[in-house]
C-alpha positions as CSV (number, residue, x, y, z in Angstrom):
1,X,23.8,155.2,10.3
2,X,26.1,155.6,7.0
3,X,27.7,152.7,6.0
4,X,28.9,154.6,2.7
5,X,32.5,154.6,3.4
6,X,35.1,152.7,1.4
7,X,38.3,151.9,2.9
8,X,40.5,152.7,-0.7
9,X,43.9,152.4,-1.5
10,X,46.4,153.2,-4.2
11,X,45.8,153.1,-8.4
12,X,49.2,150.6,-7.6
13,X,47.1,148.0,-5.1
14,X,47.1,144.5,-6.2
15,X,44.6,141.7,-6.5
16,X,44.1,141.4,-2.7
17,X,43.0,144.7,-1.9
18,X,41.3,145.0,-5.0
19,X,39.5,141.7,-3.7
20,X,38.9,143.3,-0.2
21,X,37.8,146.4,-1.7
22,X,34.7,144.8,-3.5
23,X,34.3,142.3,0.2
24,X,34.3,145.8,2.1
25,X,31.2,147.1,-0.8
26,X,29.2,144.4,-1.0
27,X,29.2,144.1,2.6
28,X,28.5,148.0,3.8
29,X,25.6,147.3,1.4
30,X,23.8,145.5,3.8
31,X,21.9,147.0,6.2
32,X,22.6,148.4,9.3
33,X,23.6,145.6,11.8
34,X,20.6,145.8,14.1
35,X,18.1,145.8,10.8
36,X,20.2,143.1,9.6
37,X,19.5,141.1,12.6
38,X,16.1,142.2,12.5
39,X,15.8,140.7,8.9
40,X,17.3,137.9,10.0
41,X,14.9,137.0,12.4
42,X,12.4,137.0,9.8
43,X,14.0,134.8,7.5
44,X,14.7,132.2,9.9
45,X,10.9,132.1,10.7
46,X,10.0,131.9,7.5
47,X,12.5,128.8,7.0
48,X,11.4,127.3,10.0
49,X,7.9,127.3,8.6
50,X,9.0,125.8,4.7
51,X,11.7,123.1,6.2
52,X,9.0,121.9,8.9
53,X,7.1,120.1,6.4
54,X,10.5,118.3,5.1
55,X,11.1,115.1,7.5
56,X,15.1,114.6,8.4
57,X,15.9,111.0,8.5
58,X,19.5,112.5,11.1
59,X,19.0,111.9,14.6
60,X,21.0,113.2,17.5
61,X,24.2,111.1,18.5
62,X,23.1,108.7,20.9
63,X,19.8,109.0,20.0
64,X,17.7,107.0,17.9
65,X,14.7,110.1,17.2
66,X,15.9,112.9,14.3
67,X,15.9,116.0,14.6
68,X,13.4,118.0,13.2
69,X,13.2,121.8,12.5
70,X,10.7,123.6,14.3
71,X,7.9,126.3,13.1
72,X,8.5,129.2,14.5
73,X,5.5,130.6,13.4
74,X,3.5,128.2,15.1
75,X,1.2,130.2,17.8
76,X,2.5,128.2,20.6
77,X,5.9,129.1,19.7
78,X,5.1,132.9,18.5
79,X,3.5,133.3,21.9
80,X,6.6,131.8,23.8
81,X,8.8,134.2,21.5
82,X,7.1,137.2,22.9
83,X,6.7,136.5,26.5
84,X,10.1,135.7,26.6
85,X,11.6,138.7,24.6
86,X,12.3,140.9,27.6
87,X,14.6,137.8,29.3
88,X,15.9,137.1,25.8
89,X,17.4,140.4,25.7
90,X,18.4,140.8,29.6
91,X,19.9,136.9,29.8
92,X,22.1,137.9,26.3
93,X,25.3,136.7,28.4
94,X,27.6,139.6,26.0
95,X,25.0,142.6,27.2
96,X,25.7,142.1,31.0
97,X,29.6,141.2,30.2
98,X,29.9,144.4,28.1
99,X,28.2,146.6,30.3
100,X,29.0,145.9,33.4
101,X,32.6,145.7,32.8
102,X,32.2,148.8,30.6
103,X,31.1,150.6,33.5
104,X,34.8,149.7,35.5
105,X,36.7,150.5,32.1
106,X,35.2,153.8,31.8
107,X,36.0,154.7,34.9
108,X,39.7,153.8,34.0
109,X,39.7,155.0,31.3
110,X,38.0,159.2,31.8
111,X,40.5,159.4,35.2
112,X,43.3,159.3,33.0
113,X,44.5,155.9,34.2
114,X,44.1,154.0,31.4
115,X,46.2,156.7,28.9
116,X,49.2,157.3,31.1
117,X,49.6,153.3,31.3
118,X,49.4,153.2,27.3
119,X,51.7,156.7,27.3
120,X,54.0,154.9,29.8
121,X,53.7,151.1,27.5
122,X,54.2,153.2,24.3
123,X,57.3,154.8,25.2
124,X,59.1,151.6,27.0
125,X,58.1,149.5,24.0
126,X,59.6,150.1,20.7
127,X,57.0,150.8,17.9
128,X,57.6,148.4,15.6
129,X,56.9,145.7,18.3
130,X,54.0,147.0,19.4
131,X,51.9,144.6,17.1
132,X,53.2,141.3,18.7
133,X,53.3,142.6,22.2
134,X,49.4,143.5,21.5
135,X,48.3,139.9,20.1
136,X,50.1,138.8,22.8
137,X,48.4,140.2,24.9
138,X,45.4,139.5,23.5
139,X,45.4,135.8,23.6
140,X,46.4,135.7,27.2
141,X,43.0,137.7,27.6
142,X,41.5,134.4,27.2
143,X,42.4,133.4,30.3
144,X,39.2,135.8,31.9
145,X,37.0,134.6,29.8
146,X,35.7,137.4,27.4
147,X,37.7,140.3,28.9
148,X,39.6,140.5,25.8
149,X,36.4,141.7,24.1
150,X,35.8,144.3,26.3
151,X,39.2,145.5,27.2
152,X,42.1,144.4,24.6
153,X,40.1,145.1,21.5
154,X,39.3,148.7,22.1
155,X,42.8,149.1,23.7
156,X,44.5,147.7,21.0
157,X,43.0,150.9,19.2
158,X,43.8,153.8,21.4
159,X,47.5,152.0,21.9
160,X,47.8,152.5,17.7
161,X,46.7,155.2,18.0
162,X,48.2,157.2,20.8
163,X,51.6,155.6,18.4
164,X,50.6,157.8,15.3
165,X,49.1,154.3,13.5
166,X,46.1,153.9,12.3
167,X,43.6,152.4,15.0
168,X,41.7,150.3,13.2
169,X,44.8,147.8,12.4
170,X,45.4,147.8,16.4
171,X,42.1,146.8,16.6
172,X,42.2,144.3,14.0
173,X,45.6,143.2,15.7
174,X,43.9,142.6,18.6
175,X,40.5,141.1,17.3
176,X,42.5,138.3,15.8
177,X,44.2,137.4,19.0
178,X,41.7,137.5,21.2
179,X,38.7,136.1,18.8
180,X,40.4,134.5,16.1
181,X,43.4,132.9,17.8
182,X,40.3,131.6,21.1
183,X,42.3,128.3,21.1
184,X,45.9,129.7,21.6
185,X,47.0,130.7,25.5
186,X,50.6,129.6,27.3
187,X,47.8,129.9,30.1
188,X,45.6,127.3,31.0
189,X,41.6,128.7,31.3
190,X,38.5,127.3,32.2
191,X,37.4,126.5,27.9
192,X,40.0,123.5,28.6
193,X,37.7,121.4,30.7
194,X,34.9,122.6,29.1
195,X,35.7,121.0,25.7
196,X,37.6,118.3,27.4
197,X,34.4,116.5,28.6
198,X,32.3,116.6,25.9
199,X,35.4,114.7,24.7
200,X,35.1,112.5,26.9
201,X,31.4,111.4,26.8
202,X,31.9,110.9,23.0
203,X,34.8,108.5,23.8
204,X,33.0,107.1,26.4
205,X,31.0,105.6,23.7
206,X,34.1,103.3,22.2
207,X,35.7,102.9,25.7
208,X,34.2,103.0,28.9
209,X,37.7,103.2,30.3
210,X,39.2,105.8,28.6
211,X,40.6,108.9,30.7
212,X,41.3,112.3,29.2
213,X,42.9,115.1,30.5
214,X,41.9,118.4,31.1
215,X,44.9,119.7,29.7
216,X,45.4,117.3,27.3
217,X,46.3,119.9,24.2
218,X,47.9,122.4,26.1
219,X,51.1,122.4,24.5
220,X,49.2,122.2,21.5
221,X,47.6,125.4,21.8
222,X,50.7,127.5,23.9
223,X,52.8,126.3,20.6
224,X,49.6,127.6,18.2
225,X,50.2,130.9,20.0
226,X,53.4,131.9,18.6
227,X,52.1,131.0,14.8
228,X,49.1,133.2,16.0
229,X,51.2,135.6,16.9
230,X,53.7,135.6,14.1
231,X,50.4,135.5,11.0
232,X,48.9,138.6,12.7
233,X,51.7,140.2,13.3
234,X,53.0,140.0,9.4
235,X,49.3,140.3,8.3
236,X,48.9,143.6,10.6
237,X,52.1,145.7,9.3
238,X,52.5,144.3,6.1
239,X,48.6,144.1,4.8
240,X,46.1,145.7,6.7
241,X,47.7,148.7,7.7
242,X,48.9,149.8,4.2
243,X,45.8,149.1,3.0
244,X,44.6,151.4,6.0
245,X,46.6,154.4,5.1
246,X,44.1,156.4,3.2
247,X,41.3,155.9,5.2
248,X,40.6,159.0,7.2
249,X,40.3,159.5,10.7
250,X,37.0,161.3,11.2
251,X,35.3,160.2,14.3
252,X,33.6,162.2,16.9
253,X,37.1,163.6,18.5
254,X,35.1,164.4,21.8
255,X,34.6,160.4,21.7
256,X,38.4,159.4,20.2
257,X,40.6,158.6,23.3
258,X,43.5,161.4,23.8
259,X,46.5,160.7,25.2
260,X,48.5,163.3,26.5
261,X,52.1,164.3,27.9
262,X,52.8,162.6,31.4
263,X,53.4,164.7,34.0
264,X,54.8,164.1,37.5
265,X,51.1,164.5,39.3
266,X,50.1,161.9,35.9
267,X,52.8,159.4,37.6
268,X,51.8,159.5,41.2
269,X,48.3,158.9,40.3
270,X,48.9,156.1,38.0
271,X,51.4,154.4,40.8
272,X,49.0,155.1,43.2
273,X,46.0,152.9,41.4
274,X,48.7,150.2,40.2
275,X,49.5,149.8,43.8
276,X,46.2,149.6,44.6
277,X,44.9,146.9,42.0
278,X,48.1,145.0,43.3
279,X,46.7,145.0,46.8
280,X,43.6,144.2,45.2
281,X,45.1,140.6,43.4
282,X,46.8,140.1,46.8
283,X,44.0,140.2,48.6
284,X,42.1,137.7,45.9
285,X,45.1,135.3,46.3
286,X,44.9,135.5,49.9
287,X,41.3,134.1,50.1
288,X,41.3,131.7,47.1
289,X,44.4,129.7,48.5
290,X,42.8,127.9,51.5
291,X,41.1,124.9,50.6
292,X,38.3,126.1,52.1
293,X,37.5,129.0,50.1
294,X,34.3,130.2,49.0
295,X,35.5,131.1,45.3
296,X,36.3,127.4,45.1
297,X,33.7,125.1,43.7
298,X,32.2,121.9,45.2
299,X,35.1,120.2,44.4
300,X,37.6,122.5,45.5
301,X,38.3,123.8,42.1
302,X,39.1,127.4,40.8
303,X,39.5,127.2,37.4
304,X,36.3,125.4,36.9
305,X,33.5,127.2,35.2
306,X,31.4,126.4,38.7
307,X,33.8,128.2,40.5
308,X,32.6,131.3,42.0
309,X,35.9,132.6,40.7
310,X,35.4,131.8,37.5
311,X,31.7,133.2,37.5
312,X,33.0,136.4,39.3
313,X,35.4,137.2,36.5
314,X,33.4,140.3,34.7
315,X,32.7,141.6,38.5
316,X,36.5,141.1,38.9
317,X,37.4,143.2,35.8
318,X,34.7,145.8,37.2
319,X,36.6,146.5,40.6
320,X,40.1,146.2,39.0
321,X,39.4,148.9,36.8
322,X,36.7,151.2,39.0
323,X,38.7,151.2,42.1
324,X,42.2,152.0,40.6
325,X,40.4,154.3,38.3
326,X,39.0,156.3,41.4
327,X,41.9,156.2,43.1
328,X,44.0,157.5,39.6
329,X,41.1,160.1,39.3
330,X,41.1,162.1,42.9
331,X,45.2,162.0,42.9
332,X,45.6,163.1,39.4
333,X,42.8,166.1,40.3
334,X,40.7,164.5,37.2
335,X,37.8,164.2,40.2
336,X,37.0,166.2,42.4
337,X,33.9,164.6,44.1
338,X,31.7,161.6,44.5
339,X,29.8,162.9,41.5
340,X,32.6,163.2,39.2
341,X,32.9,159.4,39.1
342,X,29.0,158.5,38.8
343,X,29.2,161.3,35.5
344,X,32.4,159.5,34.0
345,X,30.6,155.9,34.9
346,X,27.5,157.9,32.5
347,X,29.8,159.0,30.0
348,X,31.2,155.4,29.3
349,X,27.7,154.1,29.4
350,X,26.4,156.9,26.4
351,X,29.0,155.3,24.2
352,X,27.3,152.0,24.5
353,X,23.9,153.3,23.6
354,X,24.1,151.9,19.7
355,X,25.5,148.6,21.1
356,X,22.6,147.7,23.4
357,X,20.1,148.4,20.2
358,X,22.0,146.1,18.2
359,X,22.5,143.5,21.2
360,X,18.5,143.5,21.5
361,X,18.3,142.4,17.7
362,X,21.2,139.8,17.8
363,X,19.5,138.7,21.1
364,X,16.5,137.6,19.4
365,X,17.8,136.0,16.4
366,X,20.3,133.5,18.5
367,X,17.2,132.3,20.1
368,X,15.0,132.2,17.4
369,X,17.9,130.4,15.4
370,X,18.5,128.4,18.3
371,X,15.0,127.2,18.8
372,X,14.4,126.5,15.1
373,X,17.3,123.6,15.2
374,X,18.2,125.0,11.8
375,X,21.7,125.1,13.1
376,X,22.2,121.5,14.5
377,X,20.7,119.7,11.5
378,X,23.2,121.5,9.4
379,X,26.0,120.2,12.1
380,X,24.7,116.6,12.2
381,X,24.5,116.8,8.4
382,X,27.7,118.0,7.6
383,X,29.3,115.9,10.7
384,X,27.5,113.1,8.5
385,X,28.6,113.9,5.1
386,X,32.5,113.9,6.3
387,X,31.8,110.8,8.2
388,X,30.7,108.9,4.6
389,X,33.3,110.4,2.5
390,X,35.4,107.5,4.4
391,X,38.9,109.6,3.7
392,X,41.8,108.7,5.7
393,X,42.5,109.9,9.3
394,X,45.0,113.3,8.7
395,X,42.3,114.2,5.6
396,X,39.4,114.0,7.7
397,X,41.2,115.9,10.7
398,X,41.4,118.9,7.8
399,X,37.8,117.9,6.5
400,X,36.3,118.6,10.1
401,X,39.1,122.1,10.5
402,X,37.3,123.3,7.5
403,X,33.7,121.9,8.4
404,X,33.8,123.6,11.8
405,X,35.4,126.6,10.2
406,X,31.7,126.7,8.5
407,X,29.3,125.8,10.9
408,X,31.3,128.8,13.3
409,X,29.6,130.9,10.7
410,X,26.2,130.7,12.0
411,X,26.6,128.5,15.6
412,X,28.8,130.0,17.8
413,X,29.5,128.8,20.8
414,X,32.3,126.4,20.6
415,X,30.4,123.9,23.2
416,X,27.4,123.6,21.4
417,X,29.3,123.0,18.5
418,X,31.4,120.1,19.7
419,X,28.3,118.7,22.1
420,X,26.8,118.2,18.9
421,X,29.3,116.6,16.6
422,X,31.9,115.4,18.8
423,X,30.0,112.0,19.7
424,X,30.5,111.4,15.5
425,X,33.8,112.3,15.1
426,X,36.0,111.1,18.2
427,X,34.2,107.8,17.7
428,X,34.6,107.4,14.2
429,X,38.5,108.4,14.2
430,X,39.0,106.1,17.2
431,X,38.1,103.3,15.0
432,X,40.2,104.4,12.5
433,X,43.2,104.5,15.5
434,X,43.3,108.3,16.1
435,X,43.2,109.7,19.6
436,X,39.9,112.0,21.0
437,X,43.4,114.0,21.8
438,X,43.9,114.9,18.4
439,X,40.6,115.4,16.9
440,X,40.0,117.7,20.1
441,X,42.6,119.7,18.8
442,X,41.7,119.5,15.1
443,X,38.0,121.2,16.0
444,X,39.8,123.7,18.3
445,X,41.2,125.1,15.2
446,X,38.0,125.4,12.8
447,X,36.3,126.8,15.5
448,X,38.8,129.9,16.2
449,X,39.1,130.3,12.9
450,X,36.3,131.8,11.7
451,X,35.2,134.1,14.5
452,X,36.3,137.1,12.9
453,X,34.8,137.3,10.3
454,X,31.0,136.5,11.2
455,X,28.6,139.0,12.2
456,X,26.5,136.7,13.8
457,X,29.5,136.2,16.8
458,X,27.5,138.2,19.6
459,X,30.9,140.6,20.6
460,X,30.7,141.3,16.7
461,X,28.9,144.3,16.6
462,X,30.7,145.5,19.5
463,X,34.1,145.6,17.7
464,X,32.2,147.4,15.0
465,X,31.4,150.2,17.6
466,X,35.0,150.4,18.3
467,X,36.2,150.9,15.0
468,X,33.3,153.7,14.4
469,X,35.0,155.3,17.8
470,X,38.0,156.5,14.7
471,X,36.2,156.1,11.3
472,X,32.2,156.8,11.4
473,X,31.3,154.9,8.8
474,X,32.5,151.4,9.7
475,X,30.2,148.7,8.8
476,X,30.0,145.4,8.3
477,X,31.5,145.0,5.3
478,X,34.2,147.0,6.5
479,X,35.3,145.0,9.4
480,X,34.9,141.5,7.9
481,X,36.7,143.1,4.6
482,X,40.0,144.0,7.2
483,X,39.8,140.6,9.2
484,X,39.5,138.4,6.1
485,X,43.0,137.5,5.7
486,X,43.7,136.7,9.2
487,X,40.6,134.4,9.0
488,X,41.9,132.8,6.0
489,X,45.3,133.0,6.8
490,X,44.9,131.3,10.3
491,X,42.7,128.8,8.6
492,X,45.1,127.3,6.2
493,X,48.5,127.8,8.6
494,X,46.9,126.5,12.1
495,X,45.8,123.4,10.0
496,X,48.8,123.0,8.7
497,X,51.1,123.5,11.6
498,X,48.4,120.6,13.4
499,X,50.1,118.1,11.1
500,X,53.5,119.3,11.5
501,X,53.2,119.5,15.2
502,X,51.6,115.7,14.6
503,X,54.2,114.5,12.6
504,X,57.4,116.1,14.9
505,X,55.5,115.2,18.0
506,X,55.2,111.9,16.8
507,X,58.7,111.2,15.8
508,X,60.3,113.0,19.2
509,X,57.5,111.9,21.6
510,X,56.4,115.8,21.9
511,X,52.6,115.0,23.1
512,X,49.7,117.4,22.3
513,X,48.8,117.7,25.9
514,X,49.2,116.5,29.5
515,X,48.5,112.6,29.4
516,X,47.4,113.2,25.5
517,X,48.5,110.7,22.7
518,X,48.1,111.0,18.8
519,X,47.2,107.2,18.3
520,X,44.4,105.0,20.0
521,X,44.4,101.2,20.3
522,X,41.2,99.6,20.7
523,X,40.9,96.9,23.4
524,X,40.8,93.2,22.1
């Protein structure tokens, strides 16, 4: 696959885009993303095998043994590595998300559903709010877990473009809500506890009383969603779409989304499947209520990540989508039989063929990475470098923004991250009088960040098939050239608006959360 095209703008374009323009080369110069992963995996065994003769003197918190890279190349290790390849790349949690829901969206989407509700958003929205109402919508996506992935971002394209605006910036627009703004929602979601009790195991280990609460930087992160909101909004109309507006549309148009002209059988179809999916929530409100219910978890709980509810999510989005779709389809005329649905459910699937190659590759390079503990010596290090620098409290809250930020690069998954270094920093800024509260909320930050801009984030090279959808030869260095600015843009405003939101919380007892303080006394 060509990688060849430049996105190139005017002899009149100033530093940035000149800047962007040289990102956008250097980057479409690597290779293809499943080679690249494919590379990868090489030079991470070939690391593990140089750095397992050095000894590392850092040992896990709470642990008195250091961690110590392992050799990959090791037979016992190489022979694991193969007999587990085929589950490696079946368990990859994105593959089932993607596909799965894929096969609901596509549905949607070839009855003709899915374009008369973006006709019918399109013309009741005016165009030049279209941006907000899209990040918007994308950070509420958080709330299902990784829907926004699968649904928002490649929405936010065919929305731009059924407007007469270039796609890619809608799904740039969207991209940074949904990936890059993770830790913004007015709507609590199931991340909340998650992160919330690693916080509270590394407090533990100052005070065995301490209580934190779920929730406890809500308001934090429903007030980050309006900055969110506002930075890709101005970034999105005044950046990357002008810097968008010679780069040709040239996709496959059999594979480019077309929205046409609504007609009155167009609105009783699309009626017909809203009405259905809203007999559809109905129904899932009806049996998740009782106290009883079997969506609940152990502890009666539906927003926790044990929840059947919660684990039924992608499933959910599947039967939202496929049964409305059906119903849109046979009302609209779009289907005409049983087999007209099974070939639309084929058609999604064909555009997901290039994804799955590079989803087998990026498999296999998380775990190797994983099992080489490459990536939590460099946390522990770095977690340990901050720690000895000794600089005061709001300095080190940026320190670990900016430190997260980095490690994001190359470890993803924001509870590994914070499992790892969380049991050194909530400790260490408790003794300097700082509340787990707030340094929850300061790693929040660095780890949305950053998202956006690395190709090892598994949903990555997903977003890169959506943008080849308009322009074929989208690459790497493409998409990390137009989401650089939101990256660094979110970076430097998030952080700061953390110590504003500190220092105005602070003086007008505005907390960062439900039960959450910005100050901790020790006992005694």
């Amino acid at each position: 696959m060509s990688n060849n095209k430049q996105i190139t703008g005017s002899d009149q374009d100033g530093l940035l885009n000149r800047l962007l323009n040289k990102v956008e080369i250097v980057g479409n110069k690597l290779p293809d993303p499943a080679v690249m992963f494919a590379g990868l995996i090489v030079i991470i065994w070939g690391l593990s095998f140089a750095l397992s003769f050095y000894t590392f003197s850092s040992p896990l918190p709470g642990s008195t043994e250091a961690v110590q890279v392992n050799n990959l190349l090791a037979p016992d290790r190489l022979a694991n590595f193969l007999s587990t390849m085929v589950t490696t790349f079946t368990g990859f949690a994105p593959l089932g998300v993607v596909l799965v829901a894929m096969l609901g969206v596509g549905v949607a989407e070839q009855s003709g559903f899915i374009n008369v509700a973006i006709k019918l958003m399109i013309d009741a929205t005016a165009k030049k709010l279209l941006t907000p109402v899209l990040i918007l919508v994308a950070i509420i996506s958080h709330t299902a877990v990784d829907a926004g992935y699968v649904l928002v971002i490649p929405l936010g394209g065919m929305i731009f473009y059924a407007a007469g605006r270039h796609p890619l910036a809608g799904i740039a627009a969207a991209f940074a809500g949904v990936s890059g703004g993770f830790s913004a929602n007015f709507i609590p979601s199931a991340i909340d506890p998650m992160i919330m009790s690693f916080t509270q195991v590394a407090a533990e280990m100052m005070d065995e009383t301490i209580q934190l609460n779920p929730l406890n930087n809500w308001y934090f992160t429903a007030a980050s969603s309006f900055l969110v909101i506002a930075v890709g909004w101005w970034l999105t109309d005044k950046v990357i779409e002008p810097r968008l507006k010679n780069t040709a549309i040239d996709g496959d148009t059999d594979n480019i989304p077309k929205i046409e002209a609504v007609t009155p059988r167009d609105r009783k179809a699309f009626y017909s499947a809203v009405l259905t999916m809203l007999a559809g929530a109905i129904f899932l409100v009806v049996v998740s209520l009782p106290e009883g219910s079997a969506l609940r978890d152990a502890d009666g709980e539906l927003a926790s990540f044990t929840a059947p509810l919660m684990q039924s999510i992608v499933p959910l989005i599947f039967l939202f989508f496929w049964i409305p779709g059906i119903v849109h389809g046979y009302v609209a005329g779009v289907f005409k039989e049983s087999r007209d649905v099974i070939s639309a459910m084929t058609r999604s699937m064909e555009g997901m063929a290039y994804y799955v190659v590079m989803a087998f590759f990026c498999a296999l390079f998380i775990k190797a990475f994983g099992d080489s503990n490459i990536g939590i010596i460099m946390s522990i290090n770095g977690a340990n470098f901050l720690k000895a620098l000794a600089l005061p409290g709001s300095v080190t809250l940026i320190g670990i923004i900016f430190l997260v930020a980095f490690i994001n690069l190359f470890v993803g998954s924001a509870s590994a991250k914070w499992a790892l270094i969380a049991p050194i920093f909530v400790p260490m800024l408790m003794q300097l009088g700082y509340s787990p509260d707030l340094t929850q909320a300061a790693y929040r930050v660095g780890d949305s960040a950053s998202n956006i801009i690395t190709p090892l984030l598994p949903y990555f090279p997903l977003v890169v098939v959506y943008c080849q959808r308009y322009v074929k030869g989208t690459g790497i260095g493409t998409l990390v050239s137009i989401m650089l600015p939101y990256s660094i843009a979110l970076l430097i405003a998030w952080s700061g608006f953390l110590i504003l939101y500190w220092t105005v919380g602070s003086m007008f007892g505005i907390p960062l959360g439900i039960q959450a303080n910005y100050l901790y006394q020790m006992a005694g």
